[in-house]
C-alpha positions in Angstrom: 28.1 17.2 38.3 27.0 13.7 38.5 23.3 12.2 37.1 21.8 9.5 38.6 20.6 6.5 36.5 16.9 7.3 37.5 18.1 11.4 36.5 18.9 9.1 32.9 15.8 7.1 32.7 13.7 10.4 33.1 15.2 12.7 30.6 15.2 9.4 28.2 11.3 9.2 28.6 10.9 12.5 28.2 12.5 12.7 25.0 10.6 8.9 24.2 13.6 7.0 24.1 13.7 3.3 25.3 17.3 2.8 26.5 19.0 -0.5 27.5 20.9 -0.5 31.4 24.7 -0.2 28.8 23.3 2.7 27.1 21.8 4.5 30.1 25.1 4.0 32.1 27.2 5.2 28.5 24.8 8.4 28.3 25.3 9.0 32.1 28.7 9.2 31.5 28.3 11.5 28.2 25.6 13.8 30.0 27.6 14.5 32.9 30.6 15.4 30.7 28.1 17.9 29.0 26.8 19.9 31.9 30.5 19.5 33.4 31.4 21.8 30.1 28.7 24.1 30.0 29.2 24.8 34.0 32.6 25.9 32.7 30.7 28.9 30.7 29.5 30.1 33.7 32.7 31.7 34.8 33.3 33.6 31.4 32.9 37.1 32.0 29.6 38.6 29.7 29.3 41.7 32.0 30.0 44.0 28.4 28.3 42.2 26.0 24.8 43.4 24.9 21.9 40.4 24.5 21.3 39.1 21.4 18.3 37.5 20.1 20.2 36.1 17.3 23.8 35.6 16.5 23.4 37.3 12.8 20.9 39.8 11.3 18.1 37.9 10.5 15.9 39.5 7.8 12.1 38.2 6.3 12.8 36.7 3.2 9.1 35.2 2.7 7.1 36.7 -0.1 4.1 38.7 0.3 1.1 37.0 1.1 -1.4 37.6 -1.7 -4.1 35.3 -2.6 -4.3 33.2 -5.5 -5.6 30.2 -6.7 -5.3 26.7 -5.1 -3.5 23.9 -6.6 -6.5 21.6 -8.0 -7.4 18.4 -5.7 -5.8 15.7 -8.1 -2.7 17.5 -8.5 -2.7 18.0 -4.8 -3.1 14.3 -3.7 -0.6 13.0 -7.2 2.2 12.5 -4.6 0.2 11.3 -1.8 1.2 8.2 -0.2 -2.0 7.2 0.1 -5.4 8.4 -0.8 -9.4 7.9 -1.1 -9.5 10.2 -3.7 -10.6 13.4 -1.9 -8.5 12.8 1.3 -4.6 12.1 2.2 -5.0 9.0 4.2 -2.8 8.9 6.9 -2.6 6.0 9.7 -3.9 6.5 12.9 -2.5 7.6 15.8 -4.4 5.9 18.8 -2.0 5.7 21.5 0.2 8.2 24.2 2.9 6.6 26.2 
């Protein structure tokens, strides 16, 4: 299966990556090699094997959920990058490409 370089330059700004013309033509390559690969798995035979949603048993290991008491403000913030005090001060985000 071959990608085209416009195929390349979409999948790259989906995923927000600028690419140079080299690398878009390298990951063409690599892409194609991928899907070449996984088009293989469609000939394996899975007519006897039962779905899985996971691979292994997955069990809940998270603890109950009880309340207690909140860590106070200042030891809250001690590791903050930045602060005002009462606040984590983070930078802003103002723009969407």
């Amino acid at each position: 299966m071959s990608l085209t370089p416009d195929e390349i330059a979409k999948v790259a700004d989906l995923a927000r990556l600028t690419i140079t013309d080299a690398e878009r033509d390298r990951l063409q390559q690599q892409l194609a090699d991928i899907l070449k690969y996984v088009h293989r798995l469609d000939g394996v035979d899975t007519s006897d094997v039962v779905p899985l949603v996971h691979a292994v048993e997955v069990s809940n290991v998270l603890r109950p959920d009880v309340p207690q008491e909140s860590l106070p403000r200042e030891q809250a913030l001690a590791n903050a990058p930045q602060t005002d005090g009462l606040y984590f001060l983070v930078p802003p985000i103002l723009e969407e490409r």
